[in-house]
C-alpha positions in Angstrom: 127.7 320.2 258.4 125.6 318.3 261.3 127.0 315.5 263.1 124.0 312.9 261.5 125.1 314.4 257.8 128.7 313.8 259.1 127.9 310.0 260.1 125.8 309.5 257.4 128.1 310.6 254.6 131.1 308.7 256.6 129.0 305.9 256.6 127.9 305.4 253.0 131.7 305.8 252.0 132.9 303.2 254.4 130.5 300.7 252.9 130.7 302.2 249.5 133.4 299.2 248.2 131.7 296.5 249.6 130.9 294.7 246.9 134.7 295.0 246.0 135.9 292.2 248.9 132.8 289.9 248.6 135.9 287.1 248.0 138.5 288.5 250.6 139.1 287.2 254.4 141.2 287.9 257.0 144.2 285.8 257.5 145.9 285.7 261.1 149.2 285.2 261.0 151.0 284.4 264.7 155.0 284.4 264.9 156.0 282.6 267.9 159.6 282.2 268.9 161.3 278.2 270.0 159.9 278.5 273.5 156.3 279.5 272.2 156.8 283.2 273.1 155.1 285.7 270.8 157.8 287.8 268.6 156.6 290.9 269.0 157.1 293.5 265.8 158.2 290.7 263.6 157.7 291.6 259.8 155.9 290.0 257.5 155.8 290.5 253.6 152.7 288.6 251.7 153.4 288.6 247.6 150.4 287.0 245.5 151.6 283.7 243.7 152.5 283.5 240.6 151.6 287.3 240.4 154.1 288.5 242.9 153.2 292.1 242.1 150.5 291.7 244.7 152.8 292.5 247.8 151.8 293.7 251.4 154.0 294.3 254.4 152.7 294.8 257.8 154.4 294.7 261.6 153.2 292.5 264.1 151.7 293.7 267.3 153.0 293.0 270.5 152.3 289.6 270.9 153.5 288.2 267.1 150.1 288.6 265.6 149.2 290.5 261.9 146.0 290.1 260.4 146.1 290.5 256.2 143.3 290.8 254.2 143.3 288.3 251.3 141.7 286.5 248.6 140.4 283.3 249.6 141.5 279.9 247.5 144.6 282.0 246.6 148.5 281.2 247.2 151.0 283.7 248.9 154.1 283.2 249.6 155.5 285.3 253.4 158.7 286.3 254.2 159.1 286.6 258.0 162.1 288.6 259.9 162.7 289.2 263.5 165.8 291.3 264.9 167.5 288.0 266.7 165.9 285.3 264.5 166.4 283.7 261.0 164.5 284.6 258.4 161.7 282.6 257.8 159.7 282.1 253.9 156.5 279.9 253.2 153.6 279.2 251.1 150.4 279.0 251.6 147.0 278.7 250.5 144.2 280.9 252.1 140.9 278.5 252.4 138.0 279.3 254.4 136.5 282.2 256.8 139.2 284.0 259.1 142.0 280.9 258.5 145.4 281.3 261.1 148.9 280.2 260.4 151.4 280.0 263.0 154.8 279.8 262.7 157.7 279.5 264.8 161.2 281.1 264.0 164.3 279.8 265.4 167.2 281.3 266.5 170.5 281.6 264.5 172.5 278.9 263.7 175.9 280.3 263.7 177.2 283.7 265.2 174.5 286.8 265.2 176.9 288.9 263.0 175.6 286.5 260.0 172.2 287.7 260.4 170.9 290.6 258.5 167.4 291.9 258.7 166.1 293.4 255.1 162.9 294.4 256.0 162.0 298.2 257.2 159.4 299.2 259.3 156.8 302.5 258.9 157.4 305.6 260.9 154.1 305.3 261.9 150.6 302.2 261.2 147.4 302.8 261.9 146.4 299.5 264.5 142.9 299.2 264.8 142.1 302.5 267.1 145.5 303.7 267.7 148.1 305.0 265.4 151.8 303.0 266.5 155.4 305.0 266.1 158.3 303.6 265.5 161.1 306.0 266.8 163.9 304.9 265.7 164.1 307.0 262.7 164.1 310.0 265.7 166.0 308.2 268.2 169.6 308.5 266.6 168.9 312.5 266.3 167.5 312.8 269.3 169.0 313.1 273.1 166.0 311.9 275.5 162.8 310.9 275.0 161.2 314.4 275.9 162.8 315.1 272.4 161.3 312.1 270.9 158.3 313.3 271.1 158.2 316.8 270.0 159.8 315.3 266.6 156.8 313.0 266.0 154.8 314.2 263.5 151.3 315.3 264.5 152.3 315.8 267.9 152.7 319.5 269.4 154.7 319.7 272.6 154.0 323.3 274.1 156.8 325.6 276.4 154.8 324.1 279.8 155.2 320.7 278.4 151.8 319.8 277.1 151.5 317.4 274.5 148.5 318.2 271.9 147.3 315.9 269.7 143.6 316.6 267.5 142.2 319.0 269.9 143.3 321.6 272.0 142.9 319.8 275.2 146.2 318.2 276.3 146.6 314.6 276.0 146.9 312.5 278.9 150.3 310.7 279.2 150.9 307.2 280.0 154.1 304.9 280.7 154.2 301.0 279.9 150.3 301.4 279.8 149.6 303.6 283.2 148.3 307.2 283.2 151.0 309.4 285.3 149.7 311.2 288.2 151.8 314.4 287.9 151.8 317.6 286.2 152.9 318.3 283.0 156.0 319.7 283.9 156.8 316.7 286.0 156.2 314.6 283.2 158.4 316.4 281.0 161.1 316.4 283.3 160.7 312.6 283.6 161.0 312.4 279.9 163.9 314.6 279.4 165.5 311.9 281.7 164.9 308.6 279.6 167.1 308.1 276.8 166.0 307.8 273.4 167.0 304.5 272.9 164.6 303.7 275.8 161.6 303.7 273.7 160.3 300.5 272.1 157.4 302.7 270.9 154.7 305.5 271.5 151.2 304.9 270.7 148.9 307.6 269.6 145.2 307.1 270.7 142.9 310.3 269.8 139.9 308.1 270.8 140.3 305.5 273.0 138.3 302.4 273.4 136.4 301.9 276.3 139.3 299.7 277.6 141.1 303.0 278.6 139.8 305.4 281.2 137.2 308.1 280.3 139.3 310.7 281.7 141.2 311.5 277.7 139.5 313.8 275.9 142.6 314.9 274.9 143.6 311.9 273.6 146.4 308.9 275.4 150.0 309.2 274.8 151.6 306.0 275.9 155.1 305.9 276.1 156.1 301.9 275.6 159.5 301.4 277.1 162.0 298.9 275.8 162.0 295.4 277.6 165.4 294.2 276.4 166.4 292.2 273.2 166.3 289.0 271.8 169.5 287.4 273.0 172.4 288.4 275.0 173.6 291.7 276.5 173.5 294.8 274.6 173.9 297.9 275.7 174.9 301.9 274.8 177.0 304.8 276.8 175.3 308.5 275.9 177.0 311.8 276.1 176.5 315.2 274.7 175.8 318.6 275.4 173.8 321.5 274.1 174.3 325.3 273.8 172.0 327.9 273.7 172.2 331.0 276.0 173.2 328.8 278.8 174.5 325.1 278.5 173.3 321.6 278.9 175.1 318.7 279.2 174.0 315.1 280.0 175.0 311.4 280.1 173.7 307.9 280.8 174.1 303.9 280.6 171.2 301.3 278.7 171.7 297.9 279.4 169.7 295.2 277.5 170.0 291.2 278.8 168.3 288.3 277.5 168.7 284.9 278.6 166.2 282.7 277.4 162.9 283.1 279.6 164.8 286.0 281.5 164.9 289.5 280.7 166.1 292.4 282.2 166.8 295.6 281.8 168.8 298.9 283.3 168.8 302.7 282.3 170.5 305.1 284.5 170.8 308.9 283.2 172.3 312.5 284.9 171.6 315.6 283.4 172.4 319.3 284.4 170.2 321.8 282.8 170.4 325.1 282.5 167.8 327.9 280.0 165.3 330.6 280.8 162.3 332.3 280.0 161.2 336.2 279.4 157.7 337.0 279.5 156.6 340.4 278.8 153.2 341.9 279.5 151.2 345.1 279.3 147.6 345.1 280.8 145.2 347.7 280.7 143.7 347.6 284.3 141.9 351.6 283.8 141.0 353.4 281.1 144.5 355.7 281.0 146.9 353.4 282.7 149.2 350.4 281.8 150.8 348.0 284.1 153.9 346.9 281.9 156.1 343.7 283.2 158.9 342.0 282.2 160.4 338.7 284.2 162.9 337.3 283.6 163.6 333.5 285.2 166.5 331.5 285.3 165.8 327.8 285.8 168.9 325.5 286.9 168.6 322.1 287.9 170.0 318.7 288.3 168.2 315.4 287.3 169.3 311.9 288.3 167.2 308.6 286.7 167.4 304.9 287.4 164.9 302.9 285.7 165.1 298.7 286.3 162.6 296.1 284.8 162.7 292.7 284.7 160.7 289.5 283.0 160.3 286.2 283.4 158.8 283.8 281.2 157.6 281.0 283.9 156.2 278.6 281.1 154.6 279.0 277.7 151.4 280.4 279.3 152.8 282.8 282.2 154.8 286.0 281.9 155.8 287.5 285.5 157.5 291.7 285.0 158.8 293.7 287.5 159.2 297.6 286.9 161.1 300.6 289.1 161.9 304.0 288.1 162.7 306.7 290.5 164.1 310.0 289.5 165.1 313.3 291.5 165.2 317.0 290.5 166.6 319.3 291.8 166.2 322.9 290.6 167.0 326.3 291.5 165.2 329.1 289.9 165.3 332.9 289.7 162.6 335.1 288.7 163.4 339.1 288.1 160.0 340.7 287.8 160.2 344.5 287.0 156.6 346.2 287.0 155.7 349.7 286.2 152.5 351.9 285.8 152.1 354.4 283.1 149.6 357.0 282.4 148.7 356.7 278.9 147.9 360.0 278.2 150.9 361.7 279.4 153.6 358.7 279.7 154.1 359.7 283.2 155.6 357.1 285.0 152.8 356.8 288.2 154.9 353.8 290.5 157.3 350.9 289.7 159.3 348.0 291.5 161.6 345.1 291.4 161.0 342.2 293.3 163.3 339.1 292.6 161.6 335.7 293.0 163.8 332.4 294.1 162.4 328.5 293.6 164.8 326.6 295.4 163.8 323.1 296.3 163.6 319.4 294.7 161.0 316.8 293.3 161.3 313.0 293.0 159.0 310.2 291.7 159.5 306.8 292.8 157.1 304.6 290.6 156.9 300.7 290.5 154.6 298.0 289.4 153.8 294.2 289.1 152.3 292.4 286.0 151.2 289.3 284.7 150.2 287.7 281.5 148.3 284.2 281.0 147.9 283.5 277.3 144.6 281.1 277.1 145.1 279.8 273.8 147.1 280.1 270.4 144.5 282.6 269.2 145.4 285.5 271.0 143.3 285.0 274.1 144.7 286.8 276.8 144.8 288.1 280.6 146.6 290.5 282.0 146.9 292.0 285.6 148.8 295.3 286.8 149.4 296.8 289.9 151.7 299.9 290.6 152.1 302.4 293.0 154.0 305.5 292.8 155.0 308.4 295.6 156.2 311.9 294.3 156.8 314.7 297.0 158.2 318.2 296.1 159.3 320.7 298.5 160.1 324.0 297.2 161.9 327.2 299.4 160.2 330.5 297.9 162.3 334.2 299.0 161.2 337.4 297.4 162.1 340.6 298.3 158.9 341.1 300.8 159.3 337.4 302.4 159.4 333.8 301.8 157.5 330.7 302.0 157.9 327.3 301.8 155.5 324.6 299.8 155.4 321.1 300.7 153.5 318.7 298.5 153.2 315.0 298.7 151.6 312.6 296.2 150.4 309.1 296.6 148.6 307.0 294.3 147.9 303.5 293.7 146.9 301.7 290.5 145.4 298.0 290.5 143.6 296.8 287.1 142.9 293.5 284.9 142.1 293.0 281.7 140.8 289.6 279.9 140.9 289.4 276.2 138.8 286.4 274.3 138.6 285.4 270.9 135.6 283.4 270.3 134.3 281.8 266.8 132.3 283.3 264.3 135.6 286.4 264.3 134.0 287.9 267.5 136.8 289.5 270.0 135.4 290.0 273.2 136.8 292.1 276.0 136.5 292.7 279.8 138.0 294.4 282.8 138.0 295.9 286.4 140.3 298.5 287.5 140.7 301.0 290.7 142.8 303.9 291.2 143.3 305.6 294.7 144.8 309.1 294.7 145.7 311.2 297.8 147.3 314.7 297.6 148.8 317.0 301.0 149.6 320.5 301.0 151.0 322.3 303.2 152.5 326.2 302.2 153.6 328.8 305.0 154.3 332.1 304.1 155.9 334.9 306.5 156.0 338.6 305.3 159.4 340.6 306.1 162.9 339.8 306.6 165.8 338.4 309.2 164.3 338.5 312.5 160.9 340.3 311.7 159.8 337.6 310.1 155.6 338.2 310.5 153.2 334.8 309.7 151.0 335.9 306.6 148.0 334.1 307.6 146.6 334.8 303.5 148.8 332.9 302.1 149.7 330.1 304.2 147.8 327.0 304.0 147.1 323.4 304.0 145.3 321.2 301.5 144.2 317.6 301.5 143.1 316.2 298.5 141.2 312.4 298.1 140.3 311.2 295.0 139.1 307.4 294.0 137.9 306.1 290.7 136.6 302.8 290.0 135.6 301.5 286.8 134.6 298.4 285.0 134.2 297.9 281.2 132.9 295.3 278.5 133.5 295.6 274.8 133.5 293.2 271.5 134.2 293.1 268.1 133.2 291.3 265.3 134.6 291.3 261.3 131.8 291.2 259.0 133.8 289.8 255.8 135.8 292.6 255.9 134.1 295.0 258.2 135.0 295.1 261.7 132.5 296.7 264.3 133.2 297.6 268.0 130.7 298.2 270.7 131.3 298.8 274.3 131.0 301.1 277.4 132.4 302.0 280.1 131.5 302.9 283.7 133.3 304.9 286.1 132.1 305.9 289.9 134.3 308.9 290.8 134.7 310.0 294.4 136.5 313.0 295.3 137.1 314.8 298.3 139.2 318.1 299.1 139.2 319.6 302.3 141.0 322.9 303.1 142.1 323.2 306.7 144.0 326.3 307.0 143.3 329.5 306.4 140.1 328.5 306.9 138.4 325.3 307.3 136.1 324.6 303.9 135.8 321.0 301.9 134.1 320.0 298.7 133.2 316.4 297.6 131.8 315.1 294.3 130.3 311.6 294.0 128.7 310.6 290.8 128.8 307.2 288.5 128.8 307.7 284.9 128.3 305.7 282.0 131.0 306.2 278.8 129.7 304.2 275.3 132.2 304.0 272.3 131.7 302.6 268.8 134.1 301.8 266.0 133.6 300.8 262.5 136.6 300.3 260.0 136.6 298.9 256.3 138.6 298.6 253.4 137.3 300.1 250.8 139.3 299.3 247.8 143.1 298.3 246.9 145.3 300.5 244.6 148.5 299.5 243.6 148.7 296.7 246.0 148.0 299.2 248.6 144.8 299.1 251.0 142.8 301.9 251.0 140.8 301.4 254.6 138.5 304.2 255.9 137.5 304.2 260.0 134.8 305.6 262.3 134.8 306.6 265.2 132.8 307.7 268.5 133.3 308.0 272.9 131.9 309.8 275.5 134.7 311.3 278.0 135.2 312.9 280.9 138.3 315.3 282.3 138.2 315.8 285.9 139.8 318.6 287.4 143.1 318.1 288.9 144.1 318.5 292.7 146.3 321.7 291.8 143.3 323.0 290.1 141.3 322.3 293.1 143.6 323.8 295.9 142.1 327.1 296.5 145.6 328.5 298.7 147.2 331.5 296.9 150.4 331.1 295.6 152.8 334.0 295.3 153.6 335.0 291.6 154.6 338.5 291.8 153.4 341.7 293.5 150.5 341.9 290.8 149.7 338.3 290.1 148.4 335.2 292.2 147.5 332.1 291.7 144.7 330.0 293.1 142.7 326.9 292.6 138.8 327.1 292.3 137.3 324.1 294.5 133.5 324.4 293.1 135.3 323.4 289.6 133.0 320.9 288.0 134.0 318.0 285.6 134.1 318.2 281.8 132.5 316.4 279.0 133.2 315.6 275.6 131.7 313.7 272.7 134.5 313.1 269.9 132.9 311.9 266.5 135.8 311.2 264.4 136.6 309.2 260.8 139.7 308.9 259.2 141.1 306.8 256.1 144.8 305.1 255.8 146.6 303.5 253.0 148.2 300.6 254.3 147.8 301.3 257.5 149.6 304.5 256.8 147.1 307.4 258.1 146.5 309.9 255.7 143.5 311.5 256.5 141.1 312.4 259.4 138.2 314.7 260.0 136.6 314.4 263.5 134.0 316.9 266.4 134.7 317.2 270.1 131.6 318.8 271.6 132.4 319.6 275.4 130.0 320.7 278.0 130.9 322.6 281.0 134.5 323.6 279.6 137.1 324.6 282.4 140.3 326.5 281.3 142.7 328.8 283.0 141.4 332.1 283.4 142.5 335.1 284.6 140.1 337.9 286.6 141.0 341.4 288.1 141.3 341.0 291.9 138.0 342.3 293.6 140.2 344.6 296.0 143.0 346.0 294.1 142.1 346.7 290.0 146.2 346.3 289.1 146.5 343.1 291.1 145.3 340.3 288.6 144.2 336.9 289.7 145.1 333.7 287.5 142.7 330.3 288.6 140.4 327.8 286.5 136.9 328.0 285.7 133.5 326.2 284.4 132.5 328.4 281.1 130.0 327.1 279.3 130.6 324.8 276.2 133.5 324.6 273.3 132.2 322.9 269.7 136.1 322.3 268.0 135.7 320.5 264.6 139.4 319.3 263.2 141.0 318.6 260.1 144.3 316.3 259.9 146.5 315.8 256.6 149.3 313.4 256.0 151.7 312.2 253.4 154.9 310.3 253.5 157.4 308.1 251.6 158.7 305.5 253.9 162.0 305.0 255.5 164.3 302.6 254.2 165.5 303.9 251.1 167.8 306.9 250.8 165.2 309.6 251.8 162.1 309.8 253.5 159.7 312.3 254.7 156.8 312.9 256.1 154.2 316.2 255.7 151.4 317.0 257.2 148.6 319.8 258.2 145.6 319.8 260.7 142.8 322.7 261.3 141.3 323.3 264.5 138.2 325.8 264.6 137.0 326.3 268.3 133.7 328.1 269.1 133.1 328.9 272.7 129.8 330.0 274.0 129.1 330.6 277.5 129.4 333.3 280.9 133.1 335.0 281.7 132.6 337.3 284.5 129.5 336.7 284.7 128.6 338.0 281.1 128.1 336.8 278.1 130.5 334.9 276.7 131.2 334.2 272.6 134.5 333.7 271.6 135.5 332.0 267.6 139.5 331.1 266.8 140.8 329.1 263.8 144.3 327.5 264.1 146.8 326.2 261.6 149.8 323.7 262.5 152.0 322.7 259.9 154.8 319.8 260.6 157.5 318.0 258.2 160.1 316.0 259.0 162.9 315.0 256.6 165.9 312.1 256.5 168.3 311.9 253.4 171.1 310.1 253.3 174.5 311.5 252.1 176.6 308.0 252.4 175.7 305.0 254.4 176.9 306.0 257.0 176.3 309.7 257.0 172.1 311.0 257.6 171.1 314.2 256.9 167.5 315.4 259.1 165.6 318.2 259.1 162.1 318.4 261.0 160.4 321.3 262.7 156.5 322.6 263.1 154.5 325.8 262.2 151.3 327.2 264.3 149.4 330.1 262.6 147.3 331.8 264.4 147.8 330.0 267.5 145.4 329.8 270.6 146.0 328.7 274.1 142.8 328.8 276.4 141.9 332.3 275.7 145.3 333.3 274.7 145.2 334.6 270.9 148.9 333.9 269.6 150.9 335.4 266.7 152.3 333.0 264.1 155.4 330.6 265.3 157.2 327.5 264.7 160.4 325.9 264.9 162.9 324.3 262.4 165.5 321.7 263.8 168.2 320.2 262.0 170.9 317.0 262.7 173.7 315.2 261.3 174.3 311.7 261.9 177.8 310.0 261.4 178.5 306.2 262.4 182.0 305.0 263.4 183.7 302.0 264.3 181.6 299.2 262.6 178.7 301.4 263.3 179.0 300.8 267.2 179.8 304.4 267.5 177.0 307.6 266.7 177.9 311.0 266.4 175.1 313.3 266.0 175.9 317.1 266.0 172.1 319.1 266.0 170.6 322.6 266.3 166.8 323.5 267.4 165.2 325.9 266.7 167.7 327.5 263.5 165.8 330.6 262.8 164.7 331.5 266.6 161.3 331.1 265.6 159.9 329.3 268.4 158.6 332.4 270.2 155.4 334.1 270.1 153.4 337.6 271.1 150.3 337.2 272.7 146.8 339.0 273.3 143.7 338.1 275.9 140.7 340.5 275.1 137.8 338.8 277.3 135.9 340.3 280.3 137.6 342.9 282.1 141.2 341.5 281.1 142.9 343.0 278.3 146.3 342.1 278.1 149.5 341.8 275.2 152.4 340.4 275.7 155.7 338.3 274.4 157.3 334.9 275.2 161.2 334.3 274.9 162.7 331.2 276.0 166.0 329.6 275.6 164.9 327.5 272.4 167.8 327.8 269.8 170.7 325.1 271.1 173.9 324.0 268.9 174.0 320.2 270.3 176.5 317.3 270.0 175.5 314.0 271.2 177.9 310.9 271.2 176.4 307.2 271.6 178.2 303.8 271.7 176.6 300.6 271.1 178.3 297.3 272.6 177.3 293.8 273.1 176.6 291.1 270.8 174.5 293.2 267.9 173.0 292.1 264.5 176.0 293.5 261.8 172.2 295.1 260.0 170.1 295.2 263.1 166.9 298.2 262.4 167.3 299.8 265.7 167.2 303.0 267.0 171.3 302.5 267.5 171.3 301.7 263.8 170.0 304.1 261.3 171.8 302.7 258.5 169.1 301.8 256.0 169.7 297.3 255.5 169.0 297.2 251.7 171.9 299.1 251.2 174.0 297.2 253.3 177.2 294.9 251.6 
């Protein structure tokens, strides 16, 4: 099907129940708390009066604002609940175009432990452009927030730590709102040191508005940290461990305060970990001989977190925050890497060796930030300023058995933006903002060939790299609902200036200056309500770009094993995608979503035969040609807050590549299933039973063709103690499915191969809550479901 057919046909069933809401309006409803503060994630339940069988329940955004769609000169009557608040219930009567209703809760009379929340909140809503998870169904089964995420359904987390969301391109992963700077193992590792309960929640954006940078083609992951509570200190102690070939074990300290216009909060976490990872290859580098490896590497490491925020609520218009995380790794790997040649025809065994590879070094990340909020006026007019900086240096000490080396790489960048928000009459939303980011990247790696005192400089390897990058960007967007249908229009410039500059081995740069232009258009509208449910469809369109990173830039080769560098390519040229997308959700429940990314100039990791030696293979990035993926996403769920939930769900990616590897032709078609699931029943009400896991068929990574795989995790949850304490005893990965055999067939590289890593882990995980709680809070320390509470 074309992409006009596709719009066209998305179009006409967008606008095909039109007629249906020719009496309906949006109603804003904005929950403030005593002080005036927005109550952010309040819920509120709408039931038609006198024919209460008319109900709707939505969550309110971060600032205490839900818009409902209702039927003007009707009455409602809203229940309102926030965790730390008293419940609050109303009538009213829905007159006019767009009407608001504010309301203010107040805080409890009497002691918190009198307070009890009834209300229950989706696993995940679909919020305009972005799809919102709630993780505290996951959060009491889960042990950081690395895990967090590879639970959520629709998310695919890979072994390197790549998070995948409707196309094959990693998504770009952001904390509190800003894109990290560091690789994806980094991030993981950064992850694997928050704790679960951490997580206010994560927001799913496969298309971004032109609010967010251009650079996501991939998609945006942004990881919202919790801020502290409502009132008082709270707080939770986390242990545990986990067993697989080699043990884990962990523990760490969450501290909550709230004290009226003052909130702080405190996470500090230590974790030793210990697994591996067994990959084994044959290539075909003639036409009668096979180089067959098998390595084997042990990674070790310790990881230390502290994390500190604090808010302050100068007045009823200005919020100052203050955020610090640092964290430090340090690991200690070994790689075993045993190689031999075979003649085919006569199994001869033509050469072999063992060389044994040691990573011994550390990585740290210090990130920190200042922001601001101004709220203009009670409709949600808004500006907000961030600045952050972060520093992450790595050193690692390489030994092998033929010499050593030692990297040395240090990361600056600096983040400065602002953002103004402005609701103007006539239901037009209008939005605005500048932001700059400043990047600067040195490496420096010395190699010396030999051993003990005949240490000899290998002036191949050694290098240093120096790596500039600035991007600055404005955009301008708006939205308007037209009774019922809401349209957004904006774009968003970007003027990129890199620089990279190799000074040793020998002395080469590269630069790219260029300012490009990044439009995006969204359409949503209901289309019809069943069963008190909406039925809303969406539409959606941007233009993005993915820039090559600075490790896929440095072109100093990096010691693998005796037949395998790896290199940067510094002529690689941006990517750029168009994503066409629509999708439909039933109360803000997605369901269903079919949607195009067309990219031009596609690079991906590659690997070519080295020009001087045929058995010595070269792995490094390259420019392609151009990748047409069309997706398919299903999704189904009963929400939580009864006994048993679940949710189920599919998506289809068909990739066609088309372009020059080697310098030939280039024409390469792959189809990929993933199935997730992910299950909660409870035995008692205090006992939870979950089971969730994934399921790729037919699997493709780059160029990589891989066999069928999955993995099938299971928990059970027991509270203690007046539900202050949480035992959780888990497994991942039950049926050791989680590994796959591979095949690359393009160019001169032929390859097979299989992947083995320490997946299946027995865990136990033990979690104490203290502080003043809520006897029913929904929290991620609290799984118990309220309704069934006495």
């Amino acid at each position: 099907m074309s992409i006009n057919r596709l719009l066209l046909l998305s179009l006409l069933f967008i606008f095909a129940g039109s007629t249906l809401h020719a009496q309906q309006t949006d109603v804003r409803i904005r929950i403030s708390g005593p002080k005036g503060e927005g109550v952010g994630f309040a819920t509120i339940s709408s039931s038609g009066l006198p024919d209460t069988a008319t109900r709707q329940q939505k969550a309110a955004d971060s600032a205490g604002l839900a818009v409902f769609t209702l039927q003007q000169g009707h009455a409602y009557r809203l229940r309102i609940t926030a965790i730390g608040f008293q419940a609050l219930e109303k009538s009213i009567v829905v007159k006019g175009e767009q009407p608001t209703f504010n309301f203010t809760l107040q805080l409890p009379a009497n002691s918190l432990n009198n307070i009890v929340v009834t209300s229950t909140r989706p696993l995940m809503r679909q919020e305009d452009d972005k799809t919102i998870v709630d993780p505290e169904a996951l959060a009491a089964v889960s042990t950081n927030a690395y895990e967090i995420l590879e639970k959520t359904p629709g998310l695919f987390v890979d072994p390197d730590g790549n998070i995948y969301l409707s196309s094959t391109t990693p998504a770009t992963v952001y904390i509190n709102g800003r894109e990290q700077k560091m690789s994806a193992a980094d991030i993981a590792t950064l992850l694997k040191n928050l704790p679960p309960n951490a997580i206010a929640s994560i927001e799913i954006l496969r298309t971004p508005s032109a609010k967010y940078d251009a650079s996501g083609s991939g998609g945006i992951v942004n990881v919202v940290l919790r801020k502290g509570v409502r009132i008082g200190l709270t707080g939770s102690l986390t242990t545990g461990l986990n067993q697989g070939t080699y043990g884990n074990r962990f523990i760490g300290l969450n501290l909550n305060n709230n004290n009226g216009a003052l909130t702080t909060y405190l996470n500090l976490q230590y974790g030793r970990r210990n697994s591996f990872d067994d990959i084994r290859t044959n290539r075909f580098f003639a036409a009668d001989s096979v180089l067959s490896q098998d390595a084997h590497t042990r990674y070790k490491s310790d990881n230390y977190y502290i994390g500190f925020g604090i808010e302050y609520q100068l007045n009823k218009k200005w919020d100052l925050g203050y955020d610090v995380r640092f964290s430090y790794n340090g690991n200690d790997n070994l790689s075993r890497n045993n190689s031999r040649i075979l003649k085919l025809s006569t199994g001869q065994l033509a050469g072999s060796s063992d060389v044994d590879v040691r990573n011994n070094g550390y990585s740290s990340n210090l990130t920190q930030g200042i922001n601001t909020k101004y709220r203009i006026d009670s409709l949600g007019s808004e500006w907000t300023t961030d600045i952050s900086y972060t520093l992450s240096p790595n050193n690692t000490d390489q030994t092998f058995t033929t010499g050593d080396g030692t990297l040395d790489n240090r990361l600056h960048f600096f983040t400065a933006q602002t953002n103004l928000v402005k609701k103007l009459s006539g239901k037009i939303t209008v939005e605005t903002g500048l932001k700059t980011s400043d990047t600067r990247f040195d490496n420096s790696t010395d190699y010396y060939k030999g051993t003990g005192t005949a240490r000899i400089r290998d002036a191949v390897r050694t290098g240093a790299y120096r790596y500039t990058e600035g991007i600055h960007s404005a955009y301008l967007q708006a939205s308007k609902n037209f009774s019922g249908i809401i349209l957004k229009v904006g774009t968003r410039m970007e003027n990129t200036n890199m620089v990279g500059r190799q000074l040793s081995p020998a002395d080469t740069s590269f630069s790219i200056h260029r300012t490009d232009f990044f439009p995006y258009i969204y359409l949503s509208r209901t289309l019809m309500r069943i069963a008190g449910y909406d039925l809303k469809a969406y539409l959606v369109y941007r233009r993005t770009i993915n820039r090559p990173a600075y490790e896929y830039l440095n072109p100093s080769l990096r010691f693998i094993d005796p037949f395998l560098y790896e290199t940067g390519n510094p002529t690689l040229r941006p990517q750029f995608t168009k994503n066409y997308e629509a999708n439909i959700s039933v109360d803000d429940r997605p369901i269903v979503a079919v949607g195009i990314n067309d990219t031009k100039d596609i690079f991906t990791q590659v690997v070519y035969s080295a020009d001087t030696n045929s058995k010595v293979s070269l792995r490094t990035y390259d420019n392609l040609g151009s990748n047409k993926e069309t997706y398919l996403r299903l999704l189904g769920a009963i929400p939580p807050g009864k006994r048993y939930f679940f949710v189920v769900g599919a998506q289809y990616n068909h990739n066609f590549y088309q372009g020059l590897y080697e310098g030939k032709p280039l024409s390469f078609k792959k189809g990929t299933w993933t199935f997730f699931t992910l299950h909660q029943f409870k035995l008692t009400p205090l006992t939870q039973l979950s089971m969730s896991g994934f399921m790729r068929v037919k699997g493709q990574q780059q160029f990589y063709e891989l066999s069928n795989f999955g993995e099938l995790r299971m928990s059970i949850n027991r509270q203690f103690m007046n539900k202050k304490l949480n035992v959780t005893v888990s497994v991942n990965d039950l049926l050791q499915t989680n590994r796959n055999d591979f095949t690359i067939d393009q160019g001169s590289v032929r390859a097979s191969g299989t992947r083995i890593s320490d997946t299946r882990r027995w865990g136990l995980n033990i979690r104490y809550n203290f502080g003043l709680r809520k006897k029913e809070e929904n929290n991620p320390f609290n799984v118990e479901s309220p309704e069934k509470s006495n």
